[in-house]
Backbone as XML, in Angstrom:
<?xml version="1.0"?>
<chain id="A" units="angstrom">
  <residue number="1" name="UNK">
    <atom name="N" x="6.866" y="16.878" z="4.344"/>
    <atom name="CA" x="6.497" y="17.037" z="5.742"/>
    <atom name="C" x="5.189" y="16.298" z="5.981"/>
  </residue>
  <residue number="2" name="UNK">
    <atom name="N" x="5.055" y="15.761" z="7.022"/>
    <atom name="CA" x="3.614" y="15.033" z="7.212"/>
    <atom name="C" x="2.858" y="15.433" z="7.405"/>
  </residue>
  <residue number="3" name="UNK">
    <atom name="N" x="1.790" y="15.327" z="7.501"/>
    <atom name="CA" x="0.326" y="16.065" z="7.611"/>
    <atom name="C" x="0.004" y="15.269" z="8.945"/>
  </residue>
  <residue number="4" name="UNK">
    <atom name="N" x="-1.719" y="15.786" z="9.002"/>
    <atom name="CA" x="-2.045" y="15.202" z="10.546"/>
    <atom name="C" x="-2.130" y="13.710" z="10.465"/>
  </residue>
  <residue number="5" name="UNK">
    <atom name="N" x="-2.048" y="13.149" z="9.106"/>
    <atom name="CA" x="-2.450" y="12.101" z="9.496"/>
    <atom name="C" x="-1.350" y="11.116" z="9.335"/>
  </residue>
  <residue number="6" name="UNK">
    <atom name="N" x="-0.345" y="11.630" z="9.799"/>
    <atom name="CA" x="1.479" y="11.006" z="9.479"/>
    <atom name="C" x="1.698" y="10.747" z="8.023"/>
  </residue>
  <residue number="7" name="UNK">
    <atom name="N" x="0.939" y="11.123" z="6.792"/>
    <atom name="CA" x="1.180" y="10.582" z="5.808"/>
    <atom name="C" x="1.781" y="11.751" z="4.919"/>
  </residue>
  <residue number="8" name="UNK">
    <atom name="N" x="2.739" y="11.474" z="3.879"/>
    <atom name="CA" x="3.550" y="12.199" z="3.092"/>
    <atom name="C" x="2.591" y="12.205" z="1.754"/>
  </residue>
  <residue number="9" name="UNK">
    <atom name="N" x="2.889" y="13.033" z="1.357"/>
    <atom name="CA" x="1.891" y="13.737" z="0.289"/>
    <atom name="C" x="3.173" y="13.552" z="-1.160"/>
  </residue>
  <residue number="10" name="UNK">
    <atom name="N" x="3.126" y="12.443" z="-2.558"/>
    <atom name="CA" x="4.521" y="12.573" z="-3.171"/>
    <atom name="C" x="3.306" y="13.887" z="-4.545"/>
  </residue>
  <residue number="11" name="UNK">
    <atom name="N" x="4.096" y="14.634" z="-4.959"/>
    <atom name="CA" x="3.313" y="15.146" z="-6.320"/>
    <atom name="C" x="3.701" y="14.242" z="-7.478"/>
  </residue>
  <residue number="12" name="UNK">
    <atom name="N" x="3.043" y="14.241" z="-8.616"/>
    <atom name="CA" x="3.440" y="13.695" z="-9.502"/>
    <atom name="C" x="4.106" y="14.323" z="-10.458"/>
  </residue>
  <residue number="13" name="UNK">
    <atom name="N" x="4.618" y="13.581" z="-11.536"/>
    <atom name="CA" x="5.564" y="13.937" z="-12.248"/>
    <atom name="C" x="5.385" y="15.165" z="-13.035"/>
  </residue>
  <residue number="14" name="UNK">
    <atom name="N" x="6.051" y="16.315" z="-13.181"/>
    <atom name="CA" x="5.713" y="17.875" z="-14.187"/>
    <atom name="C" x="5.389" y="17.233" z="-14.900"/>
  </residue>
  <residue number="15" name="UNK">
    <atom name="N" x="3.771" y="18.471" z="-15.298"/>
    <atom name="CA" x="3.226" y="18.100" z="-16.414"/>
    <atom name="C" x="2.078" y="17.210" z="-16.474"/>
  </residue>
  <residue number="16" name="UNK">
    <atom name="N" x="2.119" y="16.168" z="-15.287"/>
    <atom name="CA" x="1.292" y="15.810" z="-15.576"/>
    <atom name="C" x="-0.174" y="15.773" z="-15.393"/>
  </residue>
  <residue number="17" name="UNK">
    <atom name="N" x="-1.164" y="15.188" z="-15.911"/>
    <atom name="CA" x="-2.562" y="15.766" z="-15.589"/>
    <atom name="C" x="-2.770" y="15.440" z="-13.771"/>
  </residue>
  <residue number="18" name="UNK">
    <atom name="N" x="-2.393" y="14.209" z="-13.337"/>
    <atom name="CA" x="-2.292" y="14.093" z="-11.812"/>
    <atom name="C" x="-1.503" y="14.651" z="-11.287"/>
  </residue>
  <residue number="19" name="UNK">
    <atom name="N" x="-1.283" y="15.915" z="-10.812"/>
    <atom name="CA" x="-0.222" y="16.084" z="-10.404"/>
    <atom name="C" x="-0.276" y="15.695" z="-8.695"/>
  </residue>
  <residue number="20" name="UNK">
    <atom name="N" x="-1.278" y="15.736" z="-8.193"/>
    <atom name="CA" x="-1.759" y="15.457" z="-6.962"/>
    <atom name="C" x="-2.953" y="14.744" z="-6.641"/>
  </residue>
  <residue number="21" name="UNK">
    <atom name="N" x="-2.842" y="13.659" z="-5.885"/>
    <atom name="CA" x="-3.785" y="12.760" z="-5.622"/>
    <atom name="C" x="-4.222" y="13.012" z="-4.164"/>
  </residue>
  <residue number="22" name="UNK">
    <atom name="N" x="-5.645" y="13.265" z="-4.017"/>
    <atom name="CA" x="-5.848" y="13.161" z="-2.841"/>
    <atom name="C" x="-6.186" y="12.254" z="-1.919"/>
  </residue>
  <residue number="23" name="UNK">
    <atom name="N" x="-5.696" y="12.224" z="-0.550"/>
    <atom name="CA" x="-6.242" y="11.245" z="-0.225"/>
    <atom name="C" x="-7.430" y="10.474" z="0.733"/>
  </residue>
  <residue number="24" name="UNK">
    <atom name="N" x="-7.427" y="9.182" z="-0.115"/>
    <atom name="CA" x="-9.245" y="8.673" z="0.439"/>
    <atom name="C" x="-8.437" y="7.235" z="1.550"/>
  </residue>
  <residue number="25" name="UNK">
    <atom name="N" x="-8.991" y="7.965" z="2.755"/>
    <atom name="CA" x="-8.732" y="7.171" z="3.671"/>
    <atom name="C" x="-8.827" y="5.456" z="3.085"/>
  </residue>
  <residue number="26" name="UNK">
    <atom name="N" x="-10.390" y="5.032" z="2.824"/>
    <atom name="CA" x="-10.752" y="4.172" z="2.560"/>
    <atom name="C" x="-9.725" y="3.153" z="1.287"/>
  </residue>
  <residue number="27" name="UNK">
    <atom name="N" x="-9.676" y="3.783" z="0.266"/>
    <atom name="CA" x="-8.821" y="3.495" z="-0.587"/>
    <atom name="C" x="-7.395" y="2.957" z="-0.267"/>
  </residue>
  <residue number="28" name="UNK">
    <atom name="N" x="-6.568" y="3.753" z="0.422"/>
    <atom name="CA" x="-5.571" y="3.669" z="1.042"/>
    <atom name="C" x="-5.335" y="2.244" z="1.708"/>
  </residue>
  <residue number="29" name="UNK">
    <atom name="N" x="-6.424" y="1.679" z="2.670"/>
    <atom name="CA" x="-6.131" y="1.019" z="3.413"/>
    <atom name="C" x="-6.857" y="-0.638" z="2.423"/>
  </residue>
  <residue number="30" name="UNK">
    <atom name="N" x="-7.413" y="-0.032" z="1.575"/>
    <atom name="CA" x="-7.654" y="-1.250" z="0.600"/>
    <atom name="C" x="-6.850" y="-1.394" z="0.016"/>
  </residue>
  <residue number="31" name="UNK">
    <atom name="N" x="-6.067" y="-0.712" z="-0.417"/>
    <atom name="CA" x="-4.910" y="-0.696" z="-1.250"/>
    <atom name="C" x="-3.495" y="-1.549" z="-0.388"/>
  </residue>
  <residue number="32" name="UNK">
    <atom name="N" x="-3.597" y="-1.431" z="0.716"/>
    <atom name="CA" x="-2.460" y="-1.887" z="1.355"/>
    <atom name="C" x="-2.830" y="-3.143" z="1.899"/>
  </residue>
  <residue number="33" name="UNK">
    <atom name="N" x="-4.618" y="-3.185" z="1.622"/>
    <atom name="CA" x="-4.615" y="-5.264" z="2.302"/>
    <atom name="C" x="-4.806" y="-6.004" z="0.874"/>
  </residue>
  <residue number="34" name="UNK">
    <atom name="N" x="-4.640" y="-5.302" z="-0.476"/>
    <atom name="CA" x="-5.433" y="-5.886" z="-1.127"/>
    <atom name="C" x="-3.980" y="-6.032" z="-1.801"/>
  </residue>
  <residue number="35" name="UNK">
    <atom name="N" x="-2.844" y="-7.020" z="-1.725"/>
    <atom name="CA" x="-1.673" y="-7.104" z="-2.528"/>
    <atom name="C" x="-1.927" y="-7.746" z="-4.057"/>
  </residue>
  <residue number="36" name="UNK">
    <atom name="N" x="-3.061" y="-7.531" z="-4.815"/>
    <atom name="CA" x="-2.944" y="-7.986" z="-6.346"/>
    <atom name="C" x="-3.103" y="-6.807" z="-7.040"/>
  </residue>
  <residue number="37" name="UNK">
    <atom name="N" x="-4.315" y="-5.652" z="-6.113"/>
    <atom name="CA" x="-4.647" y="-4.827" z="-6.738"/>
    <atom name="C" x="-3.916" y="-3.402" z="-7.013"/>
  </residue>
  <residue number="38" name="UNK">
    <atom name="N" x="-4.116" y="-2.446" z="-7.608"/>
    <atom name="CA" x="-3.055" y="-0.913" z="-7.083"/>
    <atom name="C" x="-4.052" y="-0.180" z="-7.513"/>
  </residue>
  <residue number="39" name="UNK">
    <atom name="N" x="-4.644" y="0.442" z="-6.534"/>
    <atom name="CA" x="-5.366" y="1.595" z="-6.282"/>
    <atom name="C" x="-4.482" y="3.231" z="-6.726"/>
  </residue>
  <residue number="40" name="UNK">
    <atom name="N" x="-3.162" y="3.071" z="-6.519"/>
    <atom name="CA" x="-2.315" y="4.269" z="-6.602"/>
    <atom name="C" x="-2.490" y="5.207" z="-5.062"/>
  </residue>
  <residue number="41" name="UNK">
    <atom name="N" x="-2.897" y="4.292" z="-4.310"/>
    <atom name="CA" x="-2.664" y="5.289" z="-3.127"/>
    <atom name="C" x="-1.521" y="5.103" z="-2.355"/>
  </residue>
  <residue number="42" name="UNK">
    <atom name="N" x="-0.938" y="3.869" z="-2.871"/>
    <atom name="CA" x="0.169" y="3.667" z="-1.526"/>
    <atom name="C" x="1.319" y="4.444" z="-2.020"/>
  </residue>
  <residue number="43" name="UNK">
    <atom name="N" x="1.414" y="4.148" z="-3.648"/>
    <atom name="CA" x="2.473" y="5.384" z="-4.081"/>
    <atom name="C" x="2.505" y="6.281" z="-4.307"/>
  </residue>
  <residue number="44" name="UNK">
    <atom name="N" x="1.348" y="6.930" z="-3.511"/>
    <atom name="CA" x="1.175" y="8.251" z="-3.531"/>
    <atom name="C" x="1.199" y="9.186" z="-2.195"/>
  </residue>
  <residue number="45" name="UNK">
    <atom name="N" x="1.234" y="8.444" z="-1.190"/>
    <atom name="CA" x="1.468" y="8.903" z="0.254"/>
    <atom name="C" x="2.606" y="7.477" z="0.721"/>
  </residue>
  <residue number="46" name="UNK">
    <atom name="N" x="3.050" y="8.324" z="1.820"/>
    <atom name="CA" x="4.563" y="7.410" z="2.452"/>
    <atom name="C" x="3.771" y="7.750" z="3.528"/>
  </residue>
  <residue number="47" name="UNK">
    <atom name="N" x="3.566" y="7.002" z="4.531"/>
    <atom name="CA" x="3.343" y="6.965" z="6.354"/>
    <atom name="C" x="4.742" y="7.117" z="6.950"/>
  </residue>
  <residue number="48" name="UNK">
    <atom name="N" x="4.782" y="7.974" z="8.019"/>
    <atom name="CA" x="5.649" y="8.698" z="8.607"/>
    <atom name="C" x="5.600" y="7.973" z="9.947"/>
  </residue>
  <residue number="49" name="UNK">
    <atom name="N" x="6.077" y="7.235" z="11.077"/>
    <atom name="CA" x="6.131" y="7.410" z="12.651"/>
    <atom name="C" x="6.045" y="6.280" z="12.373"/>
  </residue>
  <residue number="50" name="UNK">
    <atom name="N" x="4.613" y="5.931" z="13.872"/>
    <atom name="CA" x="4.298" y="4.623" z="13.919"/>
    <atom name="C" x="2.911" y="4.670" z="12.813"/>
  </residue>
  <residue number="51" name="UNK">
    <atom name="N" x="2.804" y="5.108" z="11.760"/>
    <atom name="CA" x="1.594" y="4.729" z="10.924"/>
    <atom name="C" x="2.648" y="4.020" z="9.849"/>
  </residue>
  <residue number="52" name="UNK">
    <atom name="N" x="3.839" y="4.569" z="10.177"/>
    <atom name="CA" x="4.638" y="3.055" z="8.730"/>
    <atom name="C" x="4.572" y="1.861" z="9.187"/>
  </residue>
  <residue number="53" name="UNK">
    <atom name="N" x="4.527" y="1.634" z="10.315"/>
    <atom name="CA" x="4.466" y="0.329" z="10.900"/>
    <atom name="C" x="2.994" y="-0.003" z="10.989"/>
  </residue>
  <residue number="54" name="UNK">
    <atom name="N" x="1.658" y="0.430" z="11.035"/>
    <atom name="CA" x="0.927" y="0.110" z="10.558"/>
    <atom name="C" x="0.611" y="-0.247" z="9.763"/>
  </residue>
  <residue number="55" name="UNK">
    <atom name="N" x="1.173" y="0.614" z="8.255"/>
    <atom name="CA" x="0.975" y="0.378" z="7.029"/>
    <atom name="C" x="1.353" y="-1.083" z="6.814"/>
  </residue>
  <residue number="56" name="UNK">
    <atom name="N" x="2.990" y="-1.299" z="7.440"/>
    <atom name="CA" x="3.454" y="-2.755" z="7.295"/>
    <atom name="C" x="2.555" y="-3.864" z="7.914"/>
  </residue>
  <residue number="57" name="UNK">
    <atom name="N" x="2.022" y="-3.413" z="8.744"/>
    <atom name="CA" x="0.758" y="-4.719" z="9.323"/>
    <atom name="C" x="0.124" y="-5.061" z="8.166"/>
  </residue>
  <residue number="58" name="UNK">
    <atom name="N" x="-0.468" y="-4.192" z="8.004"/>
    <atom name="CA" x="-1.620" y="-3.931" z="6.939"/>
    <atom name="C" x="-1.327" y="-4.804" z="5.770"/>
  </residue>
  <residue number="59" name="UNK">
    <atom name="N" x="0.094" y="-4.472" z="5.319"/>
    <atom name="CA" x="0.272" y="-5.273" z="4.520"/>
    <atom name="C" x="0.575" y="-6.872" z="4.545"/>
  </residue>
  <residue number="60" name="UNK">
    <atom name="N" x="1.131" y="-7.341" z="5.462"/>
    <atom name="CA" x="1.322" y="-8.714" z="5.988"/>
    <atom name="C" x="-0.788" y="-9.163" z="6.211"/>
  </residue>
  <residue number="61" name="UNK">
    <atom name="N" x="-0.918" y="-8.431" z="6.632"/>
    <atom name="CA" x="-2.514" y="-9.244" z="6.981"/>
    <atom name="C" x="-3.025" y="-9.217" z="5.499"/>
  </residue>
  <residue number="62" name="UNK">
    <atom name="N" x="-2.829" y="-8.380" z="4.788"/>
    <atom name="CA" x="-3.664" y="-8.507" z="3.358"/>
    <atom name="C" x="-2.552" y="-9.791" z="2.440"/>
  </residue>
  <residue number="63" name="UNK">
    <atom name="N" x="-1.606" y="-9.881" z="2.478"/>
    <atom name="CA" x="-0.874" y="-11.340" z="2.025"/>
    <atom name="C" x="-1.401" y="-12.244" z="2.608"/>
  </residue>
  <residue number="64" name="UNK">
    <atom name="N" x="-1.323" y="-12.151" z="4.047"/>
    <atom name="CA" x="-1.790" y="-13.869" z="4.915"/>
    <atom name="C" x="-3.162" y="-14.255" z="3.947"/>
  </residue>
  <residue number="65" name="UNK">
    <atom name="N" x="-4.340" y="-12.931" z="4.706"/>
    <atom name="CA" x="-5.986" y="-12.599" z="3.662"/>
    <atom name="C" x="-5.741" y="-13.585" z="2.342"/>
  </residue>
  <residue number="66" name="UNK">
    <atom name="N" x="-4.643" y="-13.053" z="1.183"/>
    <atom name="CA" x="-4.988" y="-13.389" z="-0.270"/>
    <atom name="C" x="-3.862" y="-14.765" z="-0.141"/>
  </residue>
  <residue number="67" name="UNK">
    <atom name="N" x="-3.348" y="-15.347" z="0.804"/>
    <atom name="CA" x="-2.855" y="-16.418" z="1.038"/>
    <atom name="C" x="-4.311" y="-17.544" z="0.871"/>
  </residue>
  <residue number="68" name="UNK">
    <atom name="N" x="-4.948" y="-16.793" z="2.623"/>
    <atom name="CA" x="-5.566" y="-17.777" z="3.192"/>
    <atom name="C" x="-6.903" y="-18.193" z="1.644"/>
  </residue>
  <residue number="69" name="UNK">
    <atom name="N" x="-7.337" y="-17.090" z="1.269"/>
    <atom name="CA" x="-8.628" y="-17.238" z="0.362"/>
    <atom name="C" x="-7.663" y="-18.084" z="-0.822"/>
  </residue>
  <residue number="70" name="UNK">
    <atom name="N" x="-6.272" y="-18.230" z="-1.651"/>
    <atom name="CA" x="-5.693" y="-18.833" z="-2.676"/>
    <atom name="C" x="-6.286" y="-20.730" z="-2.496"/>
  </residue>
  <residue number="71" name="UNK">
    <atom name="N" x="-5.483" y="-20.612" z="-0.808"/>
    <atom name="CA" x="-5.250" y="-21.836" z="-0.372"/>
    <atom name="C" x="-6.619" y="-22.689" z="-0.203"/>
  </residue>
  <residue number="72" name="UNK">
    <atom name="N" x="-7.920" y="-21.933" z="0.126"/>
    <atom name="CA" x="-9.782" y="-22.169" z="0.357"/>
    <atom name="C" x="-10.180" y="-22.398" z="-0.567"/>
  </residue>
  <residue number="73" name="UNK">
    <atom name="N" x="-9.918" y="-21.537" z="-1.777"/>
    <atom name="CA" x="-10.212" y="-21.943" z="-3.284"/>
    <atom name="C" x="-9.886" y="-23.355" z="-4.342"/>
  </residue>
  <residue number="74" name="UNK">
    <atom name="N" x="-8.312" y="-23.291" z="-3.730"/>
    <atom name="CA" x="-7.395" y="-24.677" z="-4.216"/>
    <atom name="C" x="-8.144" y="-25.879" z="-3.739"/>
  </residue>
  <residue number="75" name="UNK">
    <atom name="N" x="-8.105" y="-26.108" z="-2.380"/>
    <atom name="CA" x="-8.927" y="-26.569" z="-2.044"/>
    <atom name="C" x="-10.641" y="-27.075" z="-1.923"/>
  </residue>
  <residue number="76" name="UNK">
    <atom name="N" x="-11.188" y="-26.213" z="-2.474"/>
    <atom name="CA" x="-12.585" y="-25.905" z="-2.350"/>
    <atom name="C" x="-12.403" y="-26.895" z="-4.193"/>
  </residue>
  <residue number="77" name="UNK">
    <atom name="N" x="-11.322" y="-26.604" z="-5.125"/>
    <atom name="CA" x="-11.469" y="-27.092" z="-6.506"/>
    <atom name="C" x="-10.940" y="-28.717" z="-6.353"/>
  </residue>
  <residue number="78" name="UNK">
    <atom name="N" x="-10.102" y="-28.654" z="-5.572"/>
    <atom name="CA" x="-9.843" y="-30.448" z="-5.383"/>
    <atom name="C" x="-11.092" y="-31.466" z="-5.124"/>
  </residue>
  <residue number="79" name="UNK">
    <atom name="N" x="-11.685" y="-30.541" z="-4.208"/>
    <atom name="CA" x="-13.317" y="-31.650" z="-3.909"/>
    <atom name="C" x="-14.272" y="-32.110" z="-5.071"/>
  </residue>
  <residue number="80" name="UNK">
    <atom name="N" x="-13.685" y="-31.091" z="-5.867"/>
    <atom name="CA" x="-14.871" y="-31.719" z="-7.070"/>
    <atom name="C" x="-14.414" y="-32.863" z="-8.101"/>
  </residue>
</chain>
């Protein structure tokens, strides 16, 4: 069931020492622009309504993001 903040809460697996992760706003949304890294927050809450469709922004702008900085770098190494 969602909480206030449309997001699904998953537990983790019996047994284990995490069984519940809480969640850090901040983290979350780094986690969803930052596509190299895994914080463990995105698989740990599901967005419910229109915050899944946020989430999906989120994620397209953090690809374009680690696009645009790949392509600045490539570039930035050709000049030399």
């Amino acid at each position: 069931m969602p909480d206030s903040r449309g997001l699904r809460g998953h537990p983790g697996p019996p047994g284990s020492r995490h069984a519940h992760v809480n969640l850090n706003a901040l983290a979350y949304a780094a986690d969803l622009l930052l596509p190299v890294i895994d914080l463990g927050q995105e698989k740990a809450f599901t967005p419910a309504g229109a915050h899944r469709w946020l989430a999906h922004l989120l994620v397209a702008v953090g690809w374009d993001f680690a696009t645009t900085v790949a392509a600045g770098v490539t570039r930035g190494l050709e000049r030399q």
